[in-house]
C-alpha positions in Angstrom: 0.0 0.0 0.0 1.2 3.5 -1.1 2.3 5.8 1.8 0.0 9.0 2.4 1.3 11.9 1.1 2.4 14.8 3.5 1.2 17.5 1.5 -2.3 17.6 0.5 -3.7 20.0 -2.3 -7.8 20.6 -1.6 -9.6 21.6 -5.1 -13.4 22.8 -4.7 -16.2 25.2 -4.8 -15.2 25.8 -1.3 -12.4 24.1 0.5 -12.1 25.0 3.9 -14.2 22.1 5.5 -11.9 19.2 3.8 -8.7 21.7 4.7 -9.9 21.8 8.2 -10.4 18.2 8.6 -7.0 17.4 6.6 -5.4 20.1 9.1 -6.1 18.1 12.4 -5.2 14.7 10.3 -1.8 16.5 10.0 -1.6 16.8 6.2 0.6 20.4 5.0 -2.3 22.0 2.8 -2.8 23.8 0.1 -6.1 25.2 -0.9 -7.8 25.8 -4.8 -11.0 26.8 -4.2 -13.6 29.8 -5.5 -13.9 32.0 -2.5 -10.9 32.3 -0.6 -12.4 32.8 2.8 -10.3 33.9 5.8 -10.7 30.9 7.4 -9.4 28.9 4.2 -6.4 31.2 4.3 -5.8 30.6 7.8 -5.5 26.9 7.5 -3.5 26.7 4.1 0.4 26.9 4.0 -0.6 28.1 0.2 -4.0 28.9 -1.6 -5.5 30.6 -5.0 -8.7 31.5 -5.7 -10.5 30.5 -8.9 -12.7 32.2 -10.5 -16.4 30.4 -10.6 -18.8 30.1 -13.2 -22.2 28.0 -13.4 -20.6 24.6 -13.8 -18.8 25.5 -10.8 -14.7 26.2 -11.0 -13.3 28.3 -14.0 -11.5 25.5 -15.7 -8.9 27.3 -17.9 -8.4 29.3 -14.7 -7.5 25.9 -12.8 -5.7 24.0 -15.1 -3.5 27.5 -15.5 -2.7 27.6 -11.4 -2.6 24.0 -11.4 0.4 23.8 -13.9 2.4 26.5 -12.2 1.7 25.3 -8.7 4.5 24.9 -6.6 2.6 22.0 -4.7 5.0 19.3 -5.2 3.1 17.1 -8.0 3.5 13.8 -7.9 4.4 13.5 -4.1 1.0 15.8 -3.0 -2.0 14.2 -3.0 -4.9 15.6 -4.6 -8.5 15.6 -2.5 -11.4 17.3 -4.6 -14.9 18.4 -3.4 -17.5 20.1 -5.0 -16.8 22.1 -8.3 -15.7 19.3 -11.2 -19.3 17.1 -11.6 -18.8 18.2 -15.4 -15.3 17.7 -15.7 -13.7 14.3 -15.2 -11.2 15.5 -18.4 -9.8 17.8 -15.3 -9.5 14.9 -13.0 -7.4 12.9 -15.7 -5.1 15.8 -16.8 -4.5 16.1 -12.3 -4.1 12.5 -12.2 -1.3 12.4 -14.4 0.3 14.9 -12.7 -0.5 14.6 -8.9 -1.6 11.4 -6.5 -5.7 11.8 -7.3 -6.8 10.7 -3.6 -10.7 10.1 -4.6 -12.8 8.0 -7.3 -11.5 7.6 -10.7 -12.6 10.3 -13.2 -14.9 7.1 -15.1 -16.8 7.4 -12.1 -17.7 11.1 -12.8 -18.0 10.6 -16.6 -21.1 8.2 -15.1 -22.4 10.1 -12.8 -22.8 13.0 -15.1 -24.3 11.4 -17.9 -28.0 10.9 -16.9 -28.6 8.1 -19.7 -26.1 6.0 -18.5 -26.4 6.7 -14.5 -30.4 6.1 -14.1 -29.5 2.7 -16.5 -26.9 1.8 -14.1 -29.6 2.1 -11.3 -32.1 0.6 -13.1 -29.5 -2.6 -13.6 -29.2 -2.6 -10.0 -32.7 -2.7 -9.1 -31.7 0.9 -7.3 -35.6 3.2 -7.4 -35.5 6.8 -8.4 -37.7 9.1 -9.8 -39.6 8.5 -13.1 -37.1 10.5 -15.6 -37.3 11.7 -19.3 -34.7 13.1 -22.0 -37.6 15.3 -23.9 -39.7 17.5 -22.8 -43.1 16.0 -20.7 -45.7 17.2 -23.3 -49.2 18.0 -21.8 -48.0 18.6 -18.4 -47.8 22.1 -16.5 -46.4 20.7 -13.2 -45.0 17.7 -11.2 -41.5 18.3 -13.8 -38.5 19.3 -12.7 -35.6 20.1 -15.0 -32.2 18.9 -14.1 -28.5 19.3 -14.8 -26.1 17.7 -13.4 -23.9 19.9 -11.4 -23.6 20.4 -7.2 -25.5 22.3 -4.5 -28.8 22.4 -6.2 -27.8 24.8 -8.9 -28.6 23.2 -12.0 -32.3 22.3 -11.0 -35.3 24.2 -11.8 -39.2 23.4 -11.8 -40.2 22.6 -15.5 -42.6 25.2 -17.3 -42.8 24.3 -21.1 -43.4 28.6 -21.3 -39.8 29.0 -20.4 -38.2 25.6 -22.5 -37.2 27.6 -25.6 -34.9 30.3 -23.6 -33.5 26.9 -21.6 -32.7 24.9 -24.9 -29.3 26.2 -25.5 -27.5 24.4 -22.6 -29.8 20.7 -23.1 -26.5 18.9 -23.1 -27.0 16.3 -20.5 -30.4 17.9 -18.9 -32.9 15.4 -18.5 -36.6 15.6 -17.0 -37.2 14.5 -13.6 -40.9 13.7 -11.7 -40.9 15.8 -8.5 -41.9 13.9 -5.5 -42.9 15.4 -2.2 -41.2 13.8 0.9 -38.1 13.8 3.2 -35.2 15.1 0.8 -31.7 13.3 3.0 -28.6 11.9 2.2 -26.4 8.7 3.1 -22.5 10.1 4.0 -20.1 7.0 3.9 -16.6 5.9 3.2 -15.6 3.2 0.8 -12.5 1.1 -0.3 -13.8 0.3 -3.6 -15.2 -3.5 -2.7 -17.0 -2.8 1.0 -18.2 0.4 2.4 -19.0 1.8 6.4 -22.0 4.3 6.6 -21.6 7.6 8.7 -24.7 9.1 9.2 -27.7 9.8 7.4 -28.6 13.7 7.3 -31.5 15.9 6.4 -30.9 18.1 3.6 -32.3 21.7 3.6 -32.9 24.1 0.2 -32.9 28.0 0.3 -36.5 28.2 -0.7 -37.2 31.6 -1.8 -34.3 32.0 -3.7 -35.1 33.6 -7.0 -34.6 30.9 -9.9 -32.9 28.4 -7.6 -35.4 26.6 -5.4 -33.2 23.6 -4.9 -30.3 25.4 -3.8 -28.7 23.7 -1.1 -29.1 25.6 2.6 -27.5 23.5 4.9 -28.1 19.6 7.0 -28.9 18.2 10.1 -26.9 15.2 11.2 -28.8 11.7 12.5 -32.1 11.6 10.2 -34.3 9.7 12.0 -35.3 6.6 9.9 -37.2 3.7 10.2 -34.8 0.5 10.4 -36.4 -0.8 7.4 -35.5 2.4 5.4 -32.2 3.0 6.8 -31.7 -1.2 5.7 -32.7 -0.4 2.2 -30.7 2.8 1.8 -27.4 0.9 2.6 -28.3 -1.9 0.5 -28.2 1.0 -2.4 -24.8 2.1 -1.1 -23.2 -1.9 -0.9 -24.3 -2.5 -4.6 -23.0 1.3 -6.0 -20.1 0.7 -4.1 -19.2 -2.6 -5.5 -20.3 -2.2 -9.4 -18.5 1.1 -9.6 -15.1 0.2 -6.9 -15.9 3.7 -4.9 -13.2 4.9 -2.9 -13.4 7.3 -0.4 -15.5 10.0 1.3 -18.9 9.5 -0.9 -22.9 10.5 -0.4 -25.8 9.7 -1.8 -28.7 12.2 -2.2 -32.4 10.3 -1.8 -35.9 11.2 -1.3 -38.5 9.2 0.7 -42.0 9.8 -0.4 -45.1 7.9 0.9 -42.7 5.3 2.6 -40.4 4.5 -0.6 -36.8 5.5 -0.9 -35.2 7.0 -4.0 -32.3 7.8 -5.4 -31.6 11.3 -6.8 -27.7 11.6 -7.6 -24.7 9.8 -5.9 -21.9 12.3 -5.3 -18.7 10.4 -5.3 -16.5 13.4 -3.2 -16.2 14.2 0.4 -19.7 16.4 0.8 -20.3 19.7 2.8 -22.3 17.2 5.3 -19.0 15.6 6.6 -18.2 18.7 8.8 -21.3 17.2 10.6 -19.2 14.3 11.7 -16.3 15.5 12.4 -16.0 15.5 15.9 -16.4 11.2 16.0 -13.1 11.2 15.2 -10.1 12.8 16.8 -7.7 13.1 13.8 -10.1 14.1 11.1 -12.4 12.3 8.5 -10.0 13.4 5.6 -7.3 10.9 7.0 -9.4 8.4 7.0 -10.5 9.3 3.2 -6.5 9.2 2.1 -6.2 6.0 3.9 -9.6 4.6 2.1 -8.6 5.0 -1.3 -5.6 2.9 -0.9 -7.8 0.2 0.5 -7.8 0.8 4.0 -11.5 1.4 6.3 -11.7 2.3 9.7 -12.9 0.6 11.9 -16.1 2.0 13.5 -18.8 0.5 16.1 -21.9 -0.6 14.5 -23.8 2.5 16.1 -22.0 5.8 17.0 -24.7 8.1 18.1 -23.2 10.9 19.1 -24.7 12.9 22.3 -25.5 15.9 20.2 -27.0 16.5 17.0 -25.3 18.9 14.5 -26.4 21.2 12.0 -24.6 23.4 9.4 -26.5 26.3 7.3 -25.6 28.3 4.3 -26.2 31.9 4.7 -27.4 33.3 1.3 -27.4 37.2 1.2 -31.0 38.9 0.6 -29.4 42.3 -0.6 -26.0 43.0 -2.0 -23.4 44.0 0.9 -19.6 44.7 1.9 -18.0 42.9 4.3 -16.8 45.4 7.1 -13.5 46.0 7.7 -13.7 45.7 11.5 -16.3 43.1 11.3 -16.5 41.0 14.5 -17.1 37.0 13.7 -18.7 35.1 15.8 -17.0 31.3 16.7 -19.9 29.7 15.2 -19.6 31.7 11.7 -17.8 29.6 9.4 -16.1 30.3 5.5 -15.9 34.1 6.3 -15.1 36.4 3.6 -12.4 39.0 3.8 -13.3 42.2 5.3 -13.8 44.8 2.3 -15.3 41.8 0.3 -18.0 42.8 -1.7 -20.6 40.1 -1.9 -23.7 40.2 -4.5 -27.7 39.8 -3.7 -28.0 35.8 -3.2 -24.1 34.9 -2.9 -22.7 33.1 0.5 -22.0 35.1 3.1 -20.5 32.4 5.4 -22.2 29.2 7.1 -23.4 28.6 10.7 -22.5 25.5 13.0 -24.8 24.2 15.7 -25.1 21.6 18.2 -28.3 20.5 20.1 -30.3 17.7 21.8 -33.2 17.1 19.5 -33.7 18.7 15.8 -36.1 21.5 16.4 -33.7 23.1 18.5 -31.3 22.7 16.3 -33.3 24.0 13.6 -34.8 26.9 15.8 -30.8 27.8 17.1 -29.9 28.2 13.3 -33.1 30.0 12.4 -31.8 32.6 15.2 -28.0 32.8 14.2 -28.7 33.7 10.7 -31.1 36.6 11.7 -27.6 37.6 14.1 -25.3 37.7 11.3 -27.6 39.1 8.9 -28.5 41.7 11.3 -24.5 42.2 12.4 -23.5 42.5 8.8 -26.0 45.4 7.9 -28.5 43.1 6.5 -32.4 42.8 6.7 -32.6 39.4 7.7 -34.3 36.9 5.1 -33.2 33.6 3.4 -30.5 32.6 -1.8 -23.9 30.1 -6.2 -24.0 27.6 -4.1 -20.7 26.8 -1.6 -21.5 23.0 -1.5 
């Protein structure tokens, strides 16, 4: 088995969660990522910022900063989040170059062709929603239109009114039946044959957010499920796990309508709802990722409910605002921007971090800390390019 590297470099949307983790896991880390938060900067030895666009990270930017990187190459391991669902070409160019610590990029070229991921499901007897590659004809509502991406941002309620102004981008959008029900996600680790489950979260969207109702807002840890459910959802995680050889940190996005699990996208990167988990063990998740994808899975108890629950929650700004240069963070503020950082009507301001006993207070505790910051940073409180 190959040593872990020493140096890590973290390439996402936004990296300071998997920096953090890789931090306390004792890794030297560098940080590419699209906002450059003070925190980020904090943690990395060396970091860039990349421009973002709506696929997620500029790639001519990246491959630019990637091939005059200082990093070290082939002895730094590379550990991506967020930010390269539509570019697996990315991943191959890094992994020629650097130690790619994650799935291969065939995984991605799957997982972002609709066609040939909901076949793959339907192979593996695997439910999800009813789906279509034309446009439902005769229908006004119950559509949603989809593009694979992260965070939420390439879905959008179908309205045949608006399908000539969407056509130019069809690419690999697809048609997906919108179900009502409990919108959650399965985080767990992987050495490409077997798997361990972390937790199971619910998954909140920034509802109100102009033209991007499915953006994603934030997670509570421990969903409560019914044993049967929780049974079936890692049943759905063994079989992805063995016809695909995952490898490290993965989730898998589901809904459960009227008592019946399905499966909406499999995200096969460390996701935003690992910071939910991260106090379970001492020396970071991230270590245990690097260690994963050369075969290696830790060894956890068959139940470790922790004594508090945990919630996380995007902050998306209701009115365009400037950081101020004296302003005062609370601990509990994570992914700050840089004071003088001007920040546009529905961008991130920063996320929040809660613990509680039960769910409602955790919800109700996160409810109250983003009317704080909101208020703190000159805001009028309210909940809207997605960090995750």
């Amino acid at each position: 088995m190959l040593a872990d590297p020493v140096n890590l470099l973290v390439v996402a949307n936004s990296g300071r969660s998997i920096a953090a983790s890789a931090v306390r896991g004792g890794f030297r880390v560098s940080v590419f990522d699209g906002f450059g938060d003070q925190d980020t900067q904090d943690l990395a030895c060396h970091w860039r910022r990349i421009s973002m666009d709506e696929f997620g990270l500029n790639q001519v930017e990246l491959y630019r900063e990637l091939a005059t990187s200082d990093a070290g190459h082939l002895e730094t391991g590379v550990v991506y989040g967020a930010g390269l669902e539509n570019h697996s070409g990315t991943l191959r160019w890094v992994s020629e170059r650097f130690r790619l610590l994650g799935n291969e990029p065939s995984v991605f070229d799957l997982v972002s062709n609709p066609r040939q991921f909901f076949a793959r499901l339907a192979r593996l007897e695997i439910p999800f929603p009813e789906i279509r590659f034309q446009p439902p004809t005769g229908h006004r509502a119950g559509w949603l239109r989809k593009r694979p991406g992260s965070g939420g941002q390439g879905v959008r309620f179908f309205n045949r009114e608006q399908q000539p102004e969407l056509g130019a981008d069809a690419g690999n959008c697809y048609y997906q039946r919108y179900l009502r029900g409990a919108v959650m996600s399965v985080l767990f680790i992987a050495n490409g044959a077997s798997s361990r489950l972390i937790g199971y979260n619910s998954l909140k969207q920034a509802r109100g957010v102009a033209n991007q109702p499915f953006l994603y807002a934030g997670a509570v840890s421990m969903a409560g499920l019914d044993p049967r459910t929780a049974e079936l959802l890692g049943s759905f995680v063994d079989r992805l796990v063995v016809e695909l050889g995952l490898r490290g940190i993965n989730s898998l996005d589901c809904i459960v309508s009227q008592g019946r699990a399905y499966v909406i996208e499999l995200n096969p990167r460390p996701s935003a709802t690992l910071e939910l988990y991260e106090e379970w063990v001492p020396e970071g998740w991230i270590k245990h990722h690097v260690q994963s994808c050369h075969g290696l899975l830790p060894e956890l108890p068959p139940t470790r409910a922790p004594a508090l629950i945990h919630g996380q929650r995007i902050v998306y700004l209701p009115e365009s605002v400037r950081v101020p240069e004296a302003m005062d963070w609370p601990a509990w503020c994570k992914d700050r921007p840089a004071p003088g950082t001007l920040l546009a009507k529905g961008a991130a301001l920063c996320s929040l971090q809660v613990k509680g006993d039960t769910v409602a207070q955790v919800e109700r505790c996160l409810q109250q800390r983003q009317r704080e910051i909101l208020t703190a940073i000159g805001c009028r409180p309210r909940q809207e390019h997605a960090r995750h």
